[in-house]
C-alpha positions as a LaTeX table, in Angstrom:
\begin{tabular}{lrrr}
\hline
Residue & $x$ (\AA) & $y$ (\AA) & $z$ (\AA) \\
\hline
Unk1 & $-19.97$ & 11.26 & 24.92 \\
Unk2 & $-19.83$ & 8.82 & 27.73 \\
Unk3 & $-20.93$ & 5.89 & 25.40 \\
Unk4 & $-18.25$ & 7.03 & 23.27 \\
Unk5 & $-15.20$ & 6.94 & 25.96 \\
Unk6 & $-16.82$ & 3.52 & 26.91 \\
Unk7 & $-16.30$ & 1.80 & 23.56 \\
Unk8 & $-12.87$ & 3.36 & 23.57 \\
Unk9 & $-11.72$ & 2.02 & 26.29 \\
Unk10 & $-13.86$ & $-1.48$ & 26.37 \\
Unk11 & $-11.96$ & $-1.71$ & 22.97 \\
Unk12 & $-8.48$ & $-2.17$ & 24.65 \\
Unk13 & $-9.48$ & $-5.19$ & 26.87 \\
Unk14 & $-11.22$ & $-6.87$ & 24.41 \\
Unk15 & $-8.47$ & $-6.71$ & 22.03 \\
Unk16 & $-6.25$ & $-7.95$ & 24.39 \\
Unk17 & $-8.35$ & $-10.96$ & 25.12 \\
Unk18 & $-8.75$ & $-11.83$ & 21.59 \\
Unk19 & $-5.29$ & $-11.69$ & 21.01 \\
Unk20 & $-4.57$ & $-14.22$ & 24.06 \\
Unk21 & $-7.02$ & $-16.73$ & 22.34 \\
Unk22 & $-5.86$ & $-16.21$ & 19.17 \\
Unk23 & $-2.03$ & $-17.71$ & 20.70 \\
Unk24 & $-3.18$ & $-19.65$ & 22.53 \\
Unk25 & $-5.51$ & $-21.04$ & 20.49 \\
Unk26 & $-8.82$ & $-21.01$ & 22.27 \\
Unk27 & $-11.02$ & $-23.73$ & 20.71 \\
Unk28 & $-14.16$ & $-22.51$ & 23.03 \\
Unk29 & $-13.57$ & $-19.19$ & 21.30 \\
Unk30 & $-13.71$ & $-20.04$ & 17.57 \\
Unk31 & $-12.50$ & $-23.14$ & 15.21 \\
Unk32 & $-9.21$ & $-23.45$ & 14.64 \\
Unk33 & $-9.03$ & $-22.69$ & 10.92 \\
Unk34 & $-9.86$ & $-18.98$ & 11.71 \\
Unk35 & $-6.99$ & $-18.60$ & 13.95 \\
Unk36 & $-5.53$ & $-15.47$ & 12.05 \\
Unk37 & $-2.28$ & $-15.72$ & 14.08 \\
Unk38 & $-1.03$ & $-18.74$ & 13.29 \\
Unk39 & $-2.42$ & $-18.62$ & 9.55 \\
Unk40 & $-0.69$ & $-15.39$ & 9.18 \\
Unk41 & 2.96 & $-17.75$ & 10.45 \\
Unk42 & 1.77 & $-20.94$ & 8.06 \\
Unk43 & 1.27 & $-18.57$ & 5.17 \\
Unk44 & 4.51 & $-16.95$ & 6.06 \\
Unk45 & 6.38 & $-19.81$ & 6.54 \\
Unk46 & 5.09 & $-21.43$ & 3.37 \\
Unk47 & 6.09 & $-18.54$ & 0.73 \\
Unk48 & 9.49 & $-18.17$ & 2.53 \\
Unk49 & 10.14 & $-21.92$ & 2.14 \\
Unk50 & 9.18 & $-21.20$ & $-1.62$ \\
Unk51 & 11.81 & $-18.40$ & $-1.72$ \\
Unk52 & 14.29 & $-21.09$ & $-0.01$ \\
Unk53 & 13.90 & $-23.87$ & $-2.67$ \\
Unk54 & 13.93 & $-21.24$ & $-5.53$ \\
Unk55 & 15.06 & $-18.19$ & $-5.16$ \\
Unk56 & 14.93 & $-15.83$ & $-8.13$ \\
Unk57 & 18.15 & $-13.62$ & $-7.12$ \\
Unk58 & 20.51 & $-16.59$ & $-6.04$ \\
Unk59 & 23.03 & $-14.52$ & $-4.61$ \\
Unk60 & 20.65 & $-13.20$ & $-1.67$ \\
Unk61 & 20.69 & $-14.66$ & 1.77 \\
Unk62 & 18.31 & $-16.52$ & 2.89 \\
Unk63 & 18.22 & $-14.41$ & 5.76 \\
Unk64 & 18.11 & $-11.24$ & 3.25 \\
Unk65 & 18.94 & $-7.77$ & 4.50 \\
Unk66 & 16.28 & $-6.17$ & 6.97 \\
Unk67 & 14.56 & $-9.91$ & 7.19 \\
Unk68 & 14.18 & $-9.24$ & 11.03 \\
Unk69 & 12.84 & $-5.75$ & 10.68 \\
Unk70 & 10.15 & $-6.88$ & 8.34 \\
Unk71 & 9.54 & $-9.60$ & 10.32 \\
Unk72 & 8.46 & $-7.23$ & 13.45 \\
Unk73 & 6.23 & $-4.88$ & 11.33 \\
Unk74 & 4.50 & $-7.65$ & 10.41 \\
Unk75 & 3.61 & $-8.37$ & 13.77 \\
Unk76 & 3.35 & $-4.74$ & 14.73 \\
Unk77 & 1.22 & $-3.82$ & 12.26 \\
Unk78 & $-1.21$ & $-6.59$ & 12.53 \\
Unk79 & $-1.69$ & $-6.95$ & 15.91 \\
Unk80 & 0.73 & $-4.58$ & 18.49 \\
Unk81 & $-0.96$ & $-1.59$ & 16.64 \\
Unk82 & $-4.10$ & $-2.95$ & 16.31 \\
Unk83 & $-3.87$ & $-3.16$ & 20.16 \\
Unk84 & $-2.05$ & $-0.04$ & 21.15 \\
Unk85 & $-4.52$ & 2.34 & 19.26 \\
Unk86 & $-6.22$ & 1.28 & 16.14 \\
Unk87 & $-9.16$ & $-1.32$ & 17.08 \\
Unk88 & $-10.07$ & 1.25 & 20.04 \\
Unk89 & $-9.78$ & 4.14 & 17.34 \\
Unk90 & $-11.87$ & 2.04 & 14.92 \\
Unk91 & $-14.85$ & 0.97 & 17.18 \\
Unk92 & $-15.09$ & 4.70 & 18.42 \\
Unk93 & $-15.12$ & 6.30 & 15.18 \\
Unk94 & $-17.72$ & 3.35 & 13.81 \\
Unk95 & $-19.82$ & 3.68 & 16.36 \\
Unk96 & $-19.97$ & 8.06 & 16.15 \\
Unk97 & $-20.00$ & 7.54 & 12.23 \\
Unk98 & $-23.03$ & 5.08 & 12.28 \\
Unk99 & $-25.04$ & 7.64 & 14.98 \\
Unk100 & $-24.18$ & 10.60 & 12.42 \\
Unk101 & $-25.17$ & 9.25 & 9.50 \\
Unk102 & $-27.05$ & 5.70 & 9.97 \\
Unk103 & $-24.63$ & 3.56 & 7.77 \\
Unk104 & $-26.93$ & 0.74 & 8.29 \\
Unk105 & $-29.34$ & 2.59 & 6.22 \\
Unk106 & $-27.54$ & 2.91 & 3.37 \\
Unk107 & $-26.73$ & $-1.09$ & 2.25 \\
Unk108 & $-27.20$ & $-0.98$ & $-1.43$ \\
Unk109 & $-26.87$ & $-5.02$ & $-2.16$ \\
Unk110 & $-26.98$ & $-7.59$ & 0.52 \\
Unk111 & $-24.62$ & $-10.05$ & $-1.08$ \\
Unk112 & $-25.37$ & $-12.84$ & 1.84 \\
Unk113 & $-28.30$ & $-13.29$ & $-0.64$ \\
Unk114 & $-26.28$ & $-14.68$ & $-3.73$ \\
Unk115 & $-24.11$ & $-17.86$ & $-3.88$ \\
Unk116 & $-21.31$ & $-18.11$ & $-1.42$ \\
Unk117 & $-18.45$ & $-18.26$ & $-3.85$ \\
Unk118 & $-19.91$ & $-14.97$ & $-5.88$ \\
Unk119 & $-20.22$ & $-13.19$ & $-2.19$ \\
Unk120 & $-16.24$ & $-13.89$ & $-1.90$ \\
Unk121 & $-15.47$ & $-12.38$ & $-5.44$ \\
Unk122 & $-17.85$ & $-9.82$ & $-5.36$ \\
Unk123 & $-16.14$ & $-8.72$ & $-1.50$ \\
Unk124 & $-12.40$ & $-9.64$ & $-3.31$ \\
Unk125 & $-12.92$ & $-7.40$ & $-6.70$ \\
Unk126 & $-14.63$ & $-4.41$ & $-5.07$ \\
Unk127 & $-12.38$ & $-4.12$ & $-2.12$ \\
Unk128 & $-9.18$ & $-4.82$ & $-4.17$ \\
Unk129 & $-10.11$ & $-2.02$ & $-6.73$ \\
Unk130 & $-10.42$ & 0.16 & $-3.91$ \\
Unk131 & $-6.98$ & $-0.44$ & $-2.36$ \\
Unk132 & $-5.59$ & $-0.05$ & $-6.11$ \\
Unk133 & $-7.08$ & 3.34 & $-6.33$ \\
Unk134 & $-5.43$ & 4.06 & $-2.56$ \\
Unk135 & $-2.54$ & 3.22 & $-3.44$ \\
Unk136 & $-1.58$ & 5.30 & $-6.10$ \\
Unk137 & $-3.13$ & 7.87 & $-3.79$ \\
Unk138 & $-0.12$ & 7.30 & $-1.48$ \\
Unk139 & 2.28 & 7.71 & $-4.67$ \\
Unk140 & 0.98 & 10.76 & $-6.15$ \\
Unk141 & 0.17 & 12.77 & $-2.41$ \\
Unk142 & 3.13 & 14.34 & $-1.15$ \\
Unk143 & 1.91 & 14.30 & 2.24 \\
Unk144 & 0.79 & 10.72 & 2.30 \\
Unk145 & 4.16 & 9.34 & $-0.24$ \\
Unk146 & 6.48 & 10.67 & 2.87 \\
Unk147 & 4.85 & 8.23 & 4.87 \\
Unk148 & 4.46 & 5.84 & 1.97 \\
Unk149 & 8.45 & 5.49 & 1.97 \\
Unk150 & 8.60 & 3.02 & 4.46 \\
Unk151 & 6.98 & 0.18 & 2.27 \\
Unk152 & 10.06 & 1.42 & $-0.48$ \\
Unk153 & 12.85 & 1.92 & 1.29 \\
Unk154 & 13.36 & $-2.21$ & 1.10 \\
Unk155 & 16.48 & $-2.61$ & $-0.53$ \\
Unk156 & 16.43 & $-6.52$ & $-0.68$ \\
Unk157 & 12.66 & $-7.88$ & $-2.01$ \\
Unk158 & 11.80 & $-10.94$ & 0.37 \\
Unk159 & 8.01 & $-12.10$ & 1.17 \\
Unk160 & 8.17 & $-10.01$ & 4.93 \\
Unk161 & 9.14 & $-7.06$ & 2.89 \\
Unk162 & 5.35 & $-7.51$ & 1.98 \\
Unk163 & 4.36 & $-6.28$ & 5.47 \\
Unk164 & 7.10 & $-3.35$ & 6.00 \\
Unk165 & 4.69 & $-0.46$ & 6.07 \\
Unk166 & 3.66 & 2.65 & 8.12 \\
Unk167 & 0.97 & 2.65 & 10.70 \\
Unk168 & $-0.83$ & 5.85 & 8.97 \\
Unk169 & $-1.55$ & 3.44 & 5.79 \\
Unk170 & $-3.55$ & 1.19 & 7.72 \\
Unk171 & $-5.84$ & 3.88 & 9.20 \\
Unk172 & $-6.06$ & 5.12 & 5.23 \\
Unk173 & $-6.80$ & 2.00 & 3.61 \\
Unk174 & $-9.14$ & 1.18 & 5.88 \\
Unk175 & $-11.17$ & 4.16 & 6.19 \\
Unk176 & $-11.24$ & 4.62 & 2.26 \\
Unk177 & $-13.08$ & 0.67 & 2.60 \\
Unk178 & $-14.87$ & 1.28 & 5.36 \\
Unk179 & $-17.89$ & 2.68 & 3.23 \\
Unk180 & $-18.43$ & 0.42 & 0.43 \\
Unk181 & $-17.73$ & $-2.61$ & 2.41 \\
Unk182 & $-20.34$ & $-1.27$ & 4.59 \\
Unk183 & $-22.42$ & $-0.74$ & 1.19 \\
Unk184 & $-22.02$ & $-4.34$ & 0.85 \\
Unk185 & $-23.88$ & $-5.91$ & 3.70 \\
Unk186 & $-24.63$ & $-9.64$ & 4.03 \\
Unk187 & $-21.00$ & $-11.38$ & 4.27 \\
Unk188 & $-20.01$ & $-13.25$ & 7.46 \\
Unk189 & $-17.01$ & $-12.24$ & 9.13 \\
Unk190 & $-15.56$ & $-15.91$ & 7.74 \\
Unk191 & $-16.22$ & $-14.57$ & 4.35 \\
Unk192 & $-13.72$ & $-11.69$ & 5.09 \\
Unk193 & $-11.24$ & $-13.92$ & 6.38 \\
Unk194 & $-10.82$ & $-16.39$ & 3.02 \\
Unk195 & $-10.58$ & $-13.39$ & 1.32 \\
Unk196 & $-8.17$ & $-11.47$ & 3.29 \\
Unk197 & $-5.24$ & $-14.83$ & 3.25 \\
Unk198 & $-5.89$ & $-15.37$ & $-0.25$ \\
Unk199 & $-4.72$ & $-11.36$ & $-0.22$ \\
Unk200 & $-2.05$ & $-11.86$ & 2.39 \\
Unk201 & $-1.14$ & $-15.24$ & 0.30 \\
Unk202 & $-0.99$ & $-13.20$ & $-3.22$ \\
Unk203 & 0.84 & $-10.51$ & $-1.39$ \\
Unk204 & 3.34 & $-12.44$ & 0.08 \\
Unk205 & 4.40 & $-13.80$ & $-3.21$ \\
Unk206 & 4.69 & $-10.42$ & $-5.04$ \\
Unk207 & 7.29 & $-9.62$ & $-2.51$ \\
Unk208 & 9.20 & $-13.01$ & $-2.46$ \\
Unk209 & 12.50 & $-14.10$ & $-4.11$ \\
Unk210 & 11.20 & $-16.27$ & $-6.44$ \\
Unk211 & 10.26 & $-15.81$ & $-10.19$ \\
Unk212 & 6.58 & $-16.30$ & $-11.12$ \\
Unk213 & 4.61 & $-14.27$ & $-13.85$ \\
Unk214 & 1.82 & $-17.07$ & $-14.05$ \\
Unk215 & 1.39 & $-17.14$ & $-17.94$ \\
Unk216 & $-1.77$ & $-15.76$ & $-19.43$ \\
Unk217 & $-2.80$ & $-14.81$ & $-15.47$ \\
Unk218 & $-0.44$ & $-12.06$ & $-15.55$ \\
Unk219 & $-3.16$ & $-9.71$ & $-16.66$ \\
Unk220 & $-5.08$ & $-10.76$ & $-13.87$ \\
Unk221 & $-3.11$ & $-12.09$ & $-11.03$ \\
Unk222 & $-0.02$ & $-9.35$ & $-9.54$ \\
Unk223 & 2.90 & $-11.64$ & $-9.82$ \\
Unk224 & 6.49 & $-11.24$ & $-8.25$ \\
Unk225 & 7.90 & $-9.96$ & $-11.66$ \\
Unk226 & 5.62 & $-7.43$ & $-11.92$ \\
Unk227 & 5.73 & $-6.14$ & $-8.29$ \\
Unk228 & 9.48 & $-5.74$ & $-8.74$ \\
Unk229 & 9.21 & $-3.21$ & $-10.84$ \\
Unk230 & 6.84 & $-1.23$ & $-8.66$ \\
Unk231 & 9.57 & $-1.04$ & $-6.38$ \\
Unk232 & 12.40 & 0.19 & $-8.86$ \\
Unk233 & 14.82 & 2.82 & $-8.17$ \\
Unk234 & 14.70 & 4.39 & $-11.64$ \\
Unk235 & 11.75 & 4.49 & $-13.70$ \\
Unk236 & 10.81 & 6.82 & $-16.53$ \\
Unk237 & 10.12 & 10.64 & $-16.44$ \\
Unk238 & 6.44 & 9.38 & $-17.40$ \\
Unk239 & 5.86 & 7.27 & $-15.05$ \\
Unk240 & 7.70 & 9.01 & $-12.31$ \\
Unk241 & 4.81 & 8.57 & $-9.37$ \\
Unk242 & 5.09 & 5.01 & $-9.88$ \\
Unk243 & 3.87 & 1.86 & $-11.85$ \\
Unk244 & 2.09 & $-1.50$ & $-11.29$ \\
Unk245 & 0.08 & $-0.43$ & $-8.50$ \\
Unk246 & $-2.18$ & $-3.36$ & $-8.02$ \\
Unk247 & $-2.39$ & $-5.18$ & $-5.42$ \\
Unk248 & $-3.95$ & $-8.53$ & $-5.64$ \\
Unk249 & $-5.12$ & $-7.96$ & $-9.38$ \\
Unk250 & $-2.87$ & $-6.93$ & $-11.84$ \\
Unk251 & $-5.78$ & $-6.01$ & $-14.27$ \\
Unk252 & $-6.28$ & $-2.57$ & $-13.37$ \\
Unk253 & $-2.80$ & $-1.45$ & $-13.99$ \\
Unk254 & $-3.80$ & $-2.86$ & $-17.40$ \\
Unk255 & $-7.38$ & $-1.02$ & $-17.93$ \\
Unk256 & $-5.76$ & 1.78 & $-17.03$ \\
Unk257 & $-2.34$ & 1.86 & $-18.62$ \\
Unk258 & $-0.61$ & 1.71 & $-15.10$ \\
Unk259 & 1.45 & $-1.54$ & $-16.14$ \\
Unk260 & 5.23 & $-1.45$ & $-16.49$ \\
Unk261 & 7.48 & $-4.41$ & $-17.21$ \\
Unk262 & 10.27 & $-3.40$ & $-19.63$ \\
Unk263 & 12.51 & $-6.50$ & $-18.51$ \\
Unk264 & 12.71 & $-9.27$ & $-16.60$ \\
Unk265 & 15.19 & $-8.84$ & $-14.19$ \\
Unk266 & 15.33 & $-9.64$ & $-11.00$ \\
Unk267 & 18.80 & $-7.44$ & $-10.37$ \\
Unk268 & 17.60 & $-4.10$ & $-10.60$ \\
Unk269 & 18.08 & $-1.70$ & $-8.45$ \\
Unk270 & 14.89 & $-0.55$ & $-5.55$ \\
Unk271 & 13.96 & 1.99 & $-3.77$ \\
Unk272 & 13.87 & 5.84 & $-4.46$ \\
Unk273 & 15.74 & 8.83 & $-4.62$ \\
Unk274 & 17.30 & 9.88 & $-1.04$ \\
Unk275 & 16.58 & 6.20 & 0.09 \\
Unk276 & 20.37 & 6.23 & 1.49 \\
Unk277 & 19.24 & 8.76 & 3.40 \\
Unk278 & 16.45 & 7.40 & 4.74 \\
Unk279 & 16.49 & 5.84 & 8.04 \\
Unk280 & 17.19 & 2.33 & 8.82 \\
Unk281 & 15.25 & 1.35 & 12.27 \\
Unk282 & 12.00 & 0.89 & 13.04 \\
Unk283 & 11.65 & 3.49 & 15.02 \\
Unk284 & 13.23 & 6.15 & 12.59 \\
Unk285 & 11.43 & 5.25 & 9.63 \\
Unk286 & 7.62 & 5.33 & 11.66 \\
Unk287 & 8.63 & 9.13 & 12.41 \\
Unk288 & 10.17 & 9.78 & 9.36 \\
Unk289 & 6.95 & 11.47 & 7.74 \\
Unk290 & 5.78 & 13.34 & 10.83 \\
Unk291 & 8.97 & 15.53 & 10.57 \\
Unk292 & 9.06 & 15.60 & 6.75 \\
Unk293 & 5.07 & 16.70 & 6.25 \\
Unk294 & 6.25 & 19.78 & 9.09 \\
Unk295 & 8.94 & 21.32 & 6.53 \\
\hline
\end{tabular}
């Protein structure tokens, strides 16, 4: 138990001084093109320039509706919760799950074998059909949808709006991938990083004002058209628990007859039933499902 408390609360301190080197960009820590703190602001700042110079709904401000609230849950949710609780909660729960069950046992393909560029889309098409499958998991479970809400109660779609979502998705996402990632042994921790911007890169765009559906990619790439709809107020009785799920890859929502796109407009209207309802600070919306799952 002791080891246990130890990791828990080494975690804290060792968060804290990662975060300081990742601002202030410690060179005698690591190189400065895996500085995830200022990638995650170029990245950022690129896609909202795009939005900017073309914007898809020209009658919405550049400085759209709820810009500054998605603009702090990206940084909470990537690194103030991350620091708060979930790296601590992580490291804990890694360690106990590894001395229960010997994870490191259990490595089916070591993919650090294979060609770099194969590692990266083997590590890109596994983990992305994961977070597919996850994701309609948070549509179609009442208990995890009420929390789910936060990511749809954006009213005006702009690239931050990307990054407006509760802190109870990250610790489901990642402890649905925490298994076959771990199944996939072999990668450097670089390797995750490419991957993870391209994601935050592709994700970025679904969310931004500007029109893309990327030609024959559609059926592979997620695209900004297509994401719109996933975020419609009204959609049919058929597809009530939602549509165009993917994430990155727009292909499974085509294997699996997931895809809507009846038009393309970028006018409708988002969100769901009750949205008005539904509150409008950060601090409403992240207790929002605690007090709805109760009732």
């Amino acid at each position: 138990m002791n080891k246990y408390i130890e990791i828990f609360l080494n975690s804290f301190g060792q968060y804290w001084g990662y975060l300081k080197q990742e601002v202030l960009i410690s060179y005698a820590y690591k190189p400065w093109y895996e500085n995830y703190f200022y990638w995650l602001l170029l990245v950022s700042l690129l896609v909202w320039v795009l939005e900017i110079a073309f914007p898809w709904r020209k009658n919405q401000g550049k400085i759209r509706k709820d810009f500054w609230l998605d603009g702090f849950y990206m940084f909470f949710n990537f690194f103030i919760f991350n620091l708060l609780a979930f790296i601590a909660l992580s490291n804990t729960f890694e360690q106990l799950f590894k001395d229960l069950f010997g994870i490191q046992g259990f490595q089916l393909i070591n993919i650090g074998e294979i060609p770099k560029v194969f590692q990266l889309l083997i590590f890109f098409i596994v983990t992305d059909f994961i977070q597919w499958l996850t994701h309609i998991m948070l549509h179609r479970v009442p208990f995890l949808w009420e929390f789910h809400k936060v990511h749809h109660s954006v009213r005006e779609m702009g690239f931050a709006a990307h990054l407006r979502y509760h802190w109870v998705e990250t610790i489901v996402y990642k402890s649905i991938l925490y298994i076959p990632v771990a199944l996939l042994g072999g990668f450097a921790i670089e390797d995750v990083f490419i991957v993870h911007f391209i994601a935050i890169f592709i994700g970025h765009m679904n969310h931004a004002n500007f029109h893309a559906t990327y030609g024959p990619l559609k059926y592979l790439l997620n695209n900004p058209v297509m994401h719109l709809w996933h975020h419609a107020f009204s959609l049919p009785e058929s597809k009530k628990y939602g549509v165009n799920f993917g994430i990155s890859l727009s292909i499974w929502d085509y294997i699996f007859g997931t895809s809507y796109i009846p038009k393309d407009d970028g006018e409708i209207e988002l969100g769901f039933p009750g949205i008005k309802k539904f509150p409008r600070s950060f601090l409403g919306q992240i207790v929002y499902g605690f007090s709805r799952t109760k009732k």
